[in-house]
C-alpha positions, 0 to 999 in steps of 0.5 A: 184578370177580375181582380186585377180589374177590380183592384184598378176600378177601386183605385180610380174610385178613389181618386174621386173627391169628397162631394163630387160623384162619378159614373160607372160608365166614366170610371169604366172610360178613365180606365180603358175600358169604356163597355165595362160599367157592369164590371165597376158595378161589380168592383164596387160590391167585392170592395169590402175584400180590398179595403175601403173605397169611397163606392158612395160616390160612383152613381148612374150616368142618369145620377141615380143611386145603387138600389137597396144601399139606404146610407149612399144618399146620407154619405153623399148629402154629408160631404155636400152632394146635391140632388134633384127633386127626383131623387137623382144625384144633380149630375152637372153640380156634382160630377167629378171633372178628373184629370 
């Protein structure tokens, strides 16, 4: 079941476009699991097993960045993500309107 969570969560991550960013939360929901945002989280730190995946553009509802991953914010500013002044992906420019 974990992996086939997973390998679901990895798939709709990458639908995401360049400079856009969605949420755990609203990954979790496109999935059908709408109280699984922990799981993604988990999905998005075992991608490395399933291939590539653009993870850099899943953020916190509030825009906020994974902890200790230096580069998500350069990846982002290079395919255009803005931010605010706190730091915080500037959710309502940037988040992906899907399907």
């Amino acid at each position: 079941m974990q992996e086939d969570f997973e390998m679901l969560a990895l798939a709709v991550i990458s639908e995401i476009p360049r400079g856009k960013v969605a949420s755990y939360s609203q990954i979790a929901a496109l999935m059908g699991y709408p109280r699984h945002a922990r799981h993604v989280g988990k999905a998005c730190a075992h991608s490395h097993i399933y291939g590539e995946a653009p993870c850099h553009r899943v953020v916190s509802s509030q825009g906020r960045l994974c902890p200790g991953w230096s580069q998500q914010r350069q990846l982002l500013e290079a395919e255009g993500v803005t931010f605010k002044a706190n730091g915080c992906v500037d959710m309502k420019r940037n988040q992906w309107e899907q399907r």
